[in-house]
C-alpha positions in Angstrom: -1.6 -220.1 7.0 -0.9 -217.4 4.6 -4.2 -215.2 6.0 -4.9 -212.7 8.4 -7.3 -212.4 10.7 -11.0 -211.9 10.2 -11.9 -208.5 11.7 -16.1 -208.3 13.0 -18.1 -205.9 14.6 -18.0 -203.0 11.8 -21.6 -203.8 10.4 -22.7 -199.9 11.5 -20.1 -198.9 9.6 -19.3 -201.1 6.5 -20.7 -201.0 3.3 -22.2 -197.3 3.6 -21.0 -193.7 3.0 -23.6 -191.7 5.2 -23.5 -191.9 8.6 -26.4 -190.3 11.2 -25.2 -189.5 14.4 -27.9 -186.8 15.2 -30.3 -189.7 16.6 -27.8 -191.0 19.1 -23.6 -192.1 19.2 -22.6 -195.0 17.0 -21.2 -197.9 19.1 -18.7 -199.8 17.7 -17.3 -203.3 19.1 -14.7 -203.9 16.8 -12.7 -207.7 17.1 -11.0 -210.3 15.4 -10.1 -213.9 14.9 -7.5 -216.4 13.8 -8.6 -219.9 14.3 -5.2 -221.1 12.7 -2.3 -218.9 14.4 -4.2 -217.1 17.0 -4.8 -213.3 17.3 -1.7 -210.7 18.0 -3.3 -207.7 18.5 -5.8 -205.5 16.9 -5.9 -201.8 16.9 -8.1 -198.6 15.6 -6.4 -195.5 13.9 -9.0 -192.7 13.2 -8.1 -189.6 11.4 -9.6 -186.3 10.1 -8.3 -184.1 7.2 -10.5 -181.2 8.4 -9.8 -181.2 12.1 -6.5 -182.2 12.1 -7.1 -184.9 14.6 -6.2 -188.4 15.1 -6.3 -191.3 17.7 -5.0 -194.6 17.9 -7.2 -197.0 20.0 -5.7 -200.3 21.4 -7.5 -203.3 22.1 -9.0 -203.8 25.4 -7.7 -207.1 27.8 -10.8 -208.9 26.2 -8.8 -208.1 22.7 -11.8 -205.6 22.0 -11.6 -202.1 20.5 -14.5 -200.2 21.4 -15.3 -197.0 19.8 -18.2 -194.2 20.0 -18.6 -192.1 17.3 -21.1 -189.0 18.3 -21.3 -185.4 17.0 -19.6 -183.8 20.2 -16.7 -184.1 19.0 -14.5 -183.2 15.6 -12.9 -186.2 14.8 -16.5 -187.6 13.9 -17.1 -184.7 12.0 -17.2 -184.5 7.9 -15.1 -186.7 6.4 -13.1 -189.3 8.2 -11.1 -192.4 8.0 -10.9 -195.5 10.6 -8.7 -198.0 9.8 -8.2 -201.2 11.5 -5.2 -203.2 11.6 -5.2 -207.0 12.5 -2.1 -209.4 13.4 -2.0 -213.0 14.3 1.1 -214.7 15.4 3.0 -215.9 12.7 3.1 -212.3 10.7 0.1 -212.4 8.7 -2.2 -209.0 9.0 -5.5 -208.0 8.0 -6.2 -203.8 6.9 -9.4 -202.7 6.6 -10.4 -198.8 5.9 -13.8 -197.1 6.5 -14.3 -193.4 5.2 -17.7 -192.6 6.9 -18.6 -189.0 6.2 -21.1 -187.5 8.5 -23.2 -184.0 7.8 -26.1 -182.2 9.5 -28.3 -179.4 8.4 -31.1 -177.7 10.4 -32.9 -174.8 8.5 -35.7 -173.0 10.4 -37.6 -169.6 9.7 -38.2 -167.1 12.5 -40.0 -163.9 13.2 -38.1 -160.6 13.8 -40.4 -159.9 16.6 -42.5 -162.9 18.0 -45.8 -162.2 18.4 -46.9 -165.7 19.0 -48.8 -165.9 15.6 -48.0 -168.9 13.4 -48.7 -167.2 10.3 -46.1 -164.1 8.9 -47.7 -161.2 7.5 -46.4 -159.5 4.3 -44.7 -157.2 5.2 -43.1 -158.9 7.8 -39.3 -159.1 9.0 -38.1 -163.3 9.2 -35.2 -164.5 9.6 -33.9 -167.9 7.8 -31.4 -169.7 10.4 -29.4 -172.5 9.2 -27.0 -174.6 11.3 -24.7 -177.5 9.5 -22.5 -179.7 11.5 -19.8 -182.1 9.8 -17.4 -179.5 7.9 -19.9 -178.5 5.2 -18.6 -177.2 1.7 -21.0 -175.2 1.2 -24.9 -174.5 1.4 -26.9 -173.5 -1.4 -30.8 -171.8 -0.8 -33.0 -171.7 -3.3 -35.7 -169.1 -2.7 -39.3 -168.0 -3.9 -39.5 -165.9 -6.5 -41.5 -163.4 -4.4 -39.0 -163.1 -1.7 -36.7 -162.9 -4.1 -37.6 -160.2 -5.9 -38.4 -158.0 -2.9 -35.1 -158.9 -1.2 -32.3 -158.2 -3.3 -29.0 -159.4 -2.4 -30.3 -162.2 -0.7 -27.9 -165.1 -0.5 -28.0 -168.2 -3.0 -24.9 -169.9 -2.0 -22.9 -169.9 0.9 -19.1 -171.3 0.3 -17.2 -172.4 3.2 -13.9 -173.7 1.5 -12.2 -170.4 3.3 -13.5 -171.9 7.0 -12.2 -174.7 8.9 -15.2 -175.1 11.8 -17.1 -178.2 12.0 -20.1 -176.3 13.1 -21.5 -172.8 10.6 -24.6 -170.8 11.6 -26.2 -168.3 9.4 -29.3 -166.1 10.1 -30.1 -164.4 7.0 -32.8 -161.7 7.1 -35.5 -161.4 4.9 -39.2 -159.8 4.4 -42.1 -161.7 3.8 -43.3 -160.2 0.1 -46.3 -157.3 -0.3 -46.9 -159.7 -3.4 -47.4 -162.9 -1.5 -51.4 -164.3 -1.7 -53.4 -164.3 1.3 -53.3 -167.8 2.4 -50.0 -169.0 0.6 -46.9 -170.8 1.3 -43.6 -169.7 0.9 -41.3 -172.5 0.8 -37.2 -171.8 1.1 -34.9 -175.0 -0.1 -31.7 -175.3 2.0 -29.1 -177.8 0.9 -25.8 -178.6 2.5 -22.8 -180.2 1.0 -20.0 -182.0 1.8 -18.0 -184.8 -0.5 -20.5 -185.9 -2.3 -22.9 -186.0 0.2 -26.2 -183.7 0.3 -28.7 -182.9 3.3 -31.7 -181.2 2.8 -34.4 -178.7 4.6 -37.7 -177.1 3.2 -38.5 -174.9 6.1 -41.9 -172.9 5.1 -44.2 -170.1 6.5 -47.8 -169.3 5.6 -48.7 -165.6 5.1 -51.6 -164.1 6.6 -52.5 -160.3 6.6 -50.6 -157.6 5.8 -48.3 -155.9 8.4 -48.8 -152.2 6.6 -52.2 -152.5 7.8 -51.5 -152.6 11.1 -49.2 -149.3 10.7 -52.3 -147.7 9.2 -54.8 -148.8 12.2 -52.4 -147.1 14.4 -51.8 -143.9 12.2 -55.5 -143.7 12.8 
């Protein structure tokens, strides 16, 4: 018939570049068709350029190739390829490729020492954590001005070119300014990159008191 078969079962995956795999796996029942010469076989070939990985996955004895991409492991992470190859009988084939990318970023700020307060005190030692999962590039933080100022040497971008781990954790120290306002909110932009794609975090804290204050009551 001079056509290969038609391939279903890839709507999760076709037509986007993002994937989000931090709300639960991706299930993927992937089959195909050939009403004129019948089906051959069907099979799955996923690969990773940052892991190193790859897996072939044949069809099951229903001529099904199921698939679960989740964050647990590698090959799902950053940039990947599936490809699919269909055959029916008479030498006609259908290839389809998929280049999902998947990235996570979680940016939070923490207290030195927990005291149970929500608020930070100037004065205060934080610390900014950031996690990324999916072979980042590289993060970049854009900081207050305030914190800036008072923290020299304080990291705006974070390259990873040099590290091949699917998974990068940072805690970055910090001190909440003597210059903040009573009442105001310190907001730290966190982005994360990886082929194009961006994730983004605007972890905050509100400042209340002064910490030097309490030194004095105690000098007292």
């Amino acid at each position: 018939d001079g056509e290969g078969p038609v391939v279903s079962g890839t709507g999760a995956i076709s037509g986007v570049t993002e994937i989000d795999l931090t709300h639960g796996p991706i299930d993927l029942d992937i089959f195909a068709s050939d009403v004129l010469s019948g089906l051959k076989d069907i099979k799955v070939t996923i690969t990773n350029p940052d892991s190193g990985d790859r897996r072939v996955v044949t069809q099951d004895p229903d001529g099904h190739v199921k698939i679960q991409l989740n964050q647990n492991e590698p090959i799902f992470m950053g940039s990947f390829a599936i490809e699919i190859v269909a055959k029916d009988n008479v030498g006609n084939e259908t290839v389809i490729t998929y280049n999902p990318i998947y990235l996570a970023l979680q940016a939070d700020i923490a207290k030195v020492h927990e005291d149970g307060m929500a608020t930070y005190a100037k004065g205060e030692g934080a610390y900014l954590d950031i996690t990324t999962h999916g072979y980042a590039d590289k993060v970049i933080i854009e900081w207050p001005t305030k914190i800036l100022a008072e923290n020299p040497g304080l990291p705006t971008v974070i390259d990873y070119a040099s590290r091949s781990f699917y998974t990068q954790m940072e805690k970055i120290s910090f001190v909440v300014p003597l210059t903040a306002n009573e009442g105001e909110r310190l907001e730290i932009t966190v982005r994360a990159y990886k082929d194009g794609v961006m994730r983004e975090e605007k972890p905050y804290l509100e400042v209340a008191g002064n910490a030097l204050d309490d030194i004095r009551y105690r000098i007292k």
